[in-house]
MIFILUM-621657 format. One record per residue (C-alpha): residue in three letters; x, y, z. Coordinates in steps of 0.001 Angstrom, whole numbers. Layout:
// MIFILUM-621657
R,ALA,X,Y,Z .
...
***
This chain:
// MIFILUM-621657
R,UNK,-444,-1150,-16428 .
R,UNK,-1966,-739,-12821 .
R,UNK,-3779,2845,-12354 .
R,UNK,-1216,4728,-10249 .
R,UNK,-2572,4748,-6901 .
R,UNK,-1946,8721,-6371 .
R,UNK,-4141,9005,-9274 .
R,UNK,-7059,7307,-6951 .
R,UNK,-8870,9839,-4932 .
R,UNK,-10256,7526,-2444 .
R,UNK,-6598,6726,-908 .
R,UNK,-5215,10366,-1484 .
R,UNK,-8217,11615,1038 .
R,UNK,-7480,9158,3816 .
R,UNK,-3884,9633,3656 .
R,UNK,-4360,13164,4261 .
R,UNK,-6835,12148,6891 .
R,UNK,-4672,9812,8396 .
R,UNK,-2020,12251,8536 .
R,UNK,-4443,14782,10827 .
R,UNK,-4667,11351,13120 .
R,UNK,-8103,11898,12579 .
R,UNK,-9899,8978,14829 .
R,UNK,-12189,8245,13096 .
R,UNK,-10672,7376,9813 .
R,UNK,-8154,5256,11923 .
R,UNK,-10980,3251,13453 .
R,UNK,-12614,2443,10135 .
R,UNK,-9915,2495,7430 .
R,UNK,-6721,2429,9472 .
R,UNK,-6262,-1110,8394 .
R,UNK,-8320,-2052,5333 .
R,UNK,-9985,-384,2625 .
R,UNK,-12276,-1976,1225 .
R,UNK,-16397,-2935,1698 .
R,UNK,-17605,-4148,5103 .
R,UNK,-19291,-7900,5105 .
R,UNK,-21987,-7425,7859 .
R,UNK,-23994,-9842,9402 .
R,UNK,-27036,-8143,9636 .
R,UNK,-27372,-6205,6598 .
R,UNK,-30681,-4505,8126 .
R,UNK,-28811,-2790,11368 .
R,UNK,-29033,338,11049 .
R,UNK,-26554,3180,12684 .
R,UNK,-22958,1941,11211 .
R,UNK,-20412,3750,13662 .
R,UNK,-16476,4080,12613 .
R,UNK,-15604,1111,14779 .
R,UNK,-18658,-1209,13535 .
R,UNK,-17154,-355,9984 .
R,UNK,-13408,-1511,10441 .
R,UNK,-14545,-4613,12035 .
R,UNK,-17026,-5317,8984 .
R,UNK,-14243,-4643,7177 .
R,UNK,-12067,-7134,8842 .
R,UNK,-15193,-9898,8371 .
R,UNK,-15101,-8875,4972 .
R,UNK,-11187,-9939,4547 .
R,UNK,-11712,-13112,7236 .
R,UNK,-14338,-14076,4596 .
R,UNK,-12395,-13936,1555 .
R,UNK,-9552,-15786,3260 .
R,UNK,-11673,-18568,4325 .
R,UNK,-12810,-19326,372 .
R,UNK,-9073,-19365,133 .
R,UNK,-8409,-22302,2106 .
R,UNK,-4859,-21019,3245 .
R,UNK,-2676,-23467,5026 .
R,UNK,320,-23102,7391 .
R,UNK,3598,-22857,5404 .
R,UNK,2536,-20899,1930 .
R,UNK,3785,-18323,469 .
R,UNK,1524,-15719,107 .
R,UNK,786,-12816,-2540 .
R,UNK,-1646,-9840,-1547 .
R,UNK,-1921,-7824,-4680 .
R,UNK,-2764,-4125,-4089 .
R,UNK,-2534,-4727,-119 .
R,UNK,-3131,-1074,437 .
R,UNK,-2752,-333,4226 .
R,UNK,-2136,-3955,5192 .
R,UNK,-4901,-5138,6522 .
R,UNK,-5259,-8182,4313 .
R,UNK,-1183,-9435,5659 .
R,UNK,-1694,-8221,9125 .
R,UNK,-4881,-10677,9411 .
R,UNK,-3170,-13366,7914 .
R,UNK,176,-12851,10045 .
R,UNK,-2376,-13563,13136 .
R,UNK,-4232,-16247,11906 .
R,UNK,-1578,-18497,10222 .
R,UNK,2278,-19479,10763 .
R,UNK,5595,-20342,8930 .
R,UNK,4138,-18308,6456 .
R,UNK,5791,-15754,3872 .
R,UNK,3931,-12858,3209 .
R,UNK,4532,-10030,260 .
R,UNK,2066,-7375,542 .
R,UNK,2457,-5658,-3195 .
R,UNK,1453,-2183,-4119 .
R,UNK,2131,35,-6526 .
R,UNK,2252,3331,-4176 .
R,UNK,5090,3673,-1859 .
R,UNK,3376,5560,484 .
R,UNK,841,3197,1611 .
R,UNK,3348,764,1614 .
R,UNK,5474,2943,4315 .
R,UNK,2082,2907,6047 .
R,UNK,1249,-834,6241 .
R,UNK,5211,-1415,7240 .
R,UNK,4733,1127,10093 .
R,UNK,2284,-1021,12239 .
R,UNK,2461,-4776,11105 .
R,UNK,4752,-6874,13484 .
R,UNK,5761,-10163,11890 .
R,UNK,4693,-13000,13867 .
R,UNK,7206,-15397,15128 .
R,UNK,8191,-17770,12564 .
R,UNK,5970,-15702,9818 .
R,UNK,8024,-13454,7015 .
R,UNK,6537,-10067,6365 .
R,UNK,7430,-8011,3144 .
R,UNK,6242,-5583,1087 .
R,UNK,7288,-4896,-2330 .
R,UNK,6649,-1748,-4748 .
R,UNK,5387,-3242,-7988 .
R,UNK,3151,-3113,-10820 .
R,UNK,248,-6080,-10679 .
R,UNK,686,-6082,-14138 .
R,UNK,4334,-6664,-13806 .
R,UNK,4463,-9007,-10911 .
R,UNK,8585,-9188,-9701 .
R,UNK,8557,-13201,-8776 .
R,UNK,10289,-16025,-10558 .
R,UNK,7963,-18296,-12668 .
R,UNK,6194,-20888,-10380 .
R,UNK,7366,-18934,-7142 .
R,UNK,3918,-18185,-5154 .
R,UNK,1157,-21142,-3559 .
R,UNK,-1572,-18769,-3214 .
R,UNK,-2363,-15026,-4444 .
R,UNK,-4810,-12574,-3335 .
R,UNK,-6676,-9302,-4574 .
R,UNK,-8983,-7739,-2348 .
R,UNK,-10941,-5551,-3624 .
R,UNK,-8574,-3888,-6162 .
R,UNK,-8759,-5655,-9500 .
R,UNK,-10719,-3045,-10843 .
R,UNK,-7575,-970,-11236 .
R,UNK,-5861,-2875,-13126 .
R,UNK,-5505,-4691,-16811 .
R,UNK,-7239,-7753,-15730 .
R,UNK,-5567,-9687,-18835 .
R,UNK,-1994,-8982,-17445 .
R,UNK,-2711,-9630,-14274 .
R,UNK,-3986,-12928,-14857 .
R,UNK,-1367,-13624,-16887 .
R,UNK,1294,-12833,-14670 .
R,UNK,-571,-14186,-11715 .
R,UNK,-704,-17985,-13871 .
R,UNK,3578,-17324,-14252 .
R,UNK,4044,-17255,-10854 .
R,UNK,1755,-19695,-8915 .
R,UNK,3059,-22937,-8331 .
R,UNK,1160,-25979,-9586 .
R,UNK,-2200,-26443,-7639 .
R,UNK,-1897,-22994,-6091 .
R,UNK,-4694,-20376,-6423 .
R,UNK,-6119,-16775,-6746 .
R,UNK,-9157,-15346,-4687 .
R,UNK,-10053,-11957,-5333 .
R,UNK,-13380,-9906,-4961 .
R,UNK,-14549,-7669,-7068 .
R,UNK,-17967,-5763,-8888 .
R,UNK,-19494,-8077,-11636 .
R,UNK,-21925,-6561,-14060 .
R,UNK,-24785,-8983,-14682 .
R,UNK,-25241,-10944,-17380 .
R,UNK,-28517,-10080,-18267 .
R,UNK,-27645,-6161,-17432 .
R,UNK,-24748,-6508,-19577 .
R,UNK,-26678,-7236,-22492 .
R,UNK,-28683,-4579,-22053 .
R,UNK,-26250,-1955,-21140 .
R,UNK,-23525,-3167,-24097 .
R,UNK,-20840,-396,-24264 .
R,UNK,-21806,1095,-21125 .
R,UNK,-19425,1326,-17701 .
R,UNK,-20735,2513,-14734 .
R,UNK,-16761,2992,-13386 .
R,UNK,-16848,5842,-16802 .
R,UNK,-19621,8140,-14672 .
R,UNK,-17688,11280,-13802 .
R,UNK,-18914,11225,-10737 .
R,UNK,-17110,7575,-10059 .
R,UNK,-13957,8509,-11216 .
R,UNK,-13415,11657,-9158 .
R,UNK,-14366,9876,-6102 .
R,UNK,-12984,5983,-6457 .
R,UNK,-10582,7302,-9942 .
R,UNK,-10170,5199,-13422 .
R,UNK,-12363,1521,-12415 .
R,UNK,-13377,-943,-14784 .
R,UNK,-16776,-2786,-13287 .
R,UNK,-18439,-3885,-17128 .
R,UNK,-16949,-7363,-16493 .
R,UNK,-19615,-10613,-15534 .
R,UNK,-18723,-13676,-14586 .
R,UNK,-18643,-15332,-18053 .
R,UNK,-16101,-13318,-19150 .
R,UNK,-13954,-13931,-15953 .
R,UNK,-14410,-17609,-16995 .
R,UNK,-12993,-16911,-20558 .
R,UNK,-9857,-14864,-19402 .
R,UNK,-9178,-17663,-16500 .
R,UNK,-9339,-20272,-19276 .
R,UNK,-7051,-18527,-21472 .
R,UNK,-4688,-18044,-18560 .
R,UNK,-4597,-22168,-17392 .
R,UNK,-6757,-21368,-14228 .
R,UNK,-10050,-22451,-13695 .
R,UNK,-12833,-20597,-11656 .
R,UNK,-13922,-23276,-8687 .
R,UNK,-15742,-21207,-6018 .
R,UNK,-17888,-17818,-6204 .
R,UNK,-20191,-16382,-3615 .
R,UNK,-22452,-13248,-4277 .
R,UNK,-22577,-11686,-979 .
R,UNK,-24215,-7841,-1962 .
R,UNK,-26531,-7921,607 .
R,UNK,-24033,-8238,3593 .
R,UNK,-22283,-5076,2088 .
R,UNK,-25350,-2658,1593 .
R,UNK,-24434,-899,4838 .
R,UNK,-21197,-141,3459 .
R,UNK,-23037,2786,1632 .
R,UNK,-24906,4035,4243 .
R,UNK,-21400,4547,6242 .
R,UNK,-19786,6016,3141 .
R,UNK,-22486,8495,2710 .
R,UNK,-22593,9757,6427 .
R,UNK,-18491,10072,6086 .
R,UNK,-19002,12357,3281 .
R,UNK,-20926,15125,6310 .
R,UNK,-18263,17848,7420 .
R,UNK,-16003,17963,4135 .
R,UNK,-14886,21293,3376 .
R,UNK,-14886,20701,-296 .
R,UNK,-18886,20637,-828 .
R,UNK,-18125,19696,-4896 .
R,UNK,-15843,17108,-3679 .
R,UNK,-18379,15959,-1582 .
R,UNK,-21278,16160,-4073 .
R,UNK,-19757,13737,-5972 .
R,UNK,-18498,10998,-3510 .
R,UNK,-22377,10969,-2633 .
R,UNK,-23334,10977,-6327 .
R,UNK,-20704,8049,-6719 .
R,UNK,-21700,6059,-4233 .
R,UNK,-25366,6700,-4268 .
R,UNK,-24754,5218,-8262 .
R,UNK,-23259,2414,-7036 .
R,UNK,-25585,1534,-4196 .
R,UNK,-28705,1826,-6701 .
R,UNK,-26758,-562,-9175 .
R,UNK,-26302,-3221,-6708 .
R,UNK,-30176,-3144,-5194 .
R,UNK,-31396,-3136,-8255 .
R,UNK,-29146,-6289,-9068 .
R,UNK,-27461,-4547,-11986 .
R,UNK,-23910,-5193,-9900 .
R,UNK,-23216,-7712,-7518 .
R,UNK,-20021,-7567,-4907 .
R,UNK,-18587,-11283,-6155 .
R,UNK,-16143,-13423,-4184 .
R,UNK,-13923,-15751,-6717 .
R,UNK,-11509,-18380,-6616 .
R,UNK,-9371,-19470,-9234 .
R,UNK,-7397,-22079,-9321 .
R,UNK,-4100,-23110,-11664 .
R,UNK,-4956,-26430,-13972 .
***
């Protein structure tokens, strides 16, 4: 089963932020949520605005491993506020688009400000990634930005396999433990930290690359393309810890920073790595 999303603290908060129409918020998670891919991982000051537009170079990346052509049909899995459909609705045409979530309410969101393109279909469905609502063979290309972590990788996988057509493919990013960190920290989950699940709620990041390769074997999809890009998303934390100033919960607060701060230290220290992957159906 996919966590519930009202059970994930990280979207609760923005709603209600989004909600206030609190500016800021809008500027930098109005549209995705999800790590920023900068450029220049050593600038400094990260306002709201230089955020969401990392963030959309963070999705523009991932759909360039993709290799999406005019005329697919197109999965996002756990498409959140849209972002991930709204970029490809400008960028390609004669192109179907499902945006799949299991939370109505962001859904409602993303429906609220995406305009289908002309000649592009737009829809978004309430689903369970584990439980995917398509005929067998039924999808060219799926995507999961940033979200896997949720779920039960080895249903989603399977399901995913079901419903591509022949050729088609997955990309997804996600957290990968390191091989050599795994074998030191066997048993150990950094998503388990209390800390982690009150602010980003029940993740899974113990899984490396190897293992990926196992479950995509088991599943008839092969893993063709992966990019480590951690260092383009190391100002990510330095924005999420300055969003954290003002909150009137100082607990809550205490352990976003505590969360992230983890998180950040993981990935410098090259315990983590923020992977892009692409499978692709044998």
């Amino acid at each position: 089963m996919t966590q519930p999303t009202s059970s994930v603290p990280y979207f609760a908060r923005l709603m209600r932020q989004l909600a206030k129409d609190d500016a800021q918020i809008k500027a930098a998670f109005g549209k995705h949520v999800h790590w920023g891919y900068f450029e220049d991982p050593a600038q400094g000051h990260v306002s709201a605005s230089d955020y969401g537009h990392a963030a959309e170079a963070m999705c523009l990346k991932l759909l360039d491993l993709a290799e999406i052509t005019n005329g697919q049909r197109i999965l996002d899995v756990g498409c959140g506020f849209g972002g991930t459909i709204s970029c490809l609705n400008r960028h390609y045409s004669q192109v179907e688009l499902i945006g799949l979530n299991i939370n109505s309410q962001q859904l409602r969101h993303a429906a609220a400000w995406i305009e289908p393109s002309p000649n592009n279909l737009v829809h978004f469905i309430a689903a369970d990634a584990a439980e995917l609502p398509f005929a067998d063979s039924s999808i060219d290309l799926a995507l999961c930005v940033e979200s896997v972590f949720h779920f039960d990788r080895a249903l989603f996988f399977a399901e995913v396999s079901r419903v591509l057509r022949k050729g088609g493919s997955l990309t997804l990013s996600d957290f990968l433990l390191n091989q050599r960190a795994a074998n030191f920290m066997e048993g150990i989950n950094l998503g388990e930290d209390e800390a982690v699940r009150s602010a980003y709620g029940s993740i899974d990041i113990s899984w490396t690359l190897d293992r990926y390769k196992e479950l995509a074997a088991s599943c008839d999809l092969s893993l063709t393309h992966t990019e480590d890009i951690s260092p383009n998303t190391l100002p990510t934390y330095t924005f999420l810890d300055q969003c954290v100033e003002g909150w009137e919960d100082e607990t809550e607060a205490a352990l976003f920073k505590r969360a992230t701060n983890l998180l950040e230290k993981a990935t410098r220290r090259g315990f983590i790595g923020y992977q892009l992957m692409r499978f692709e159906l044998k």
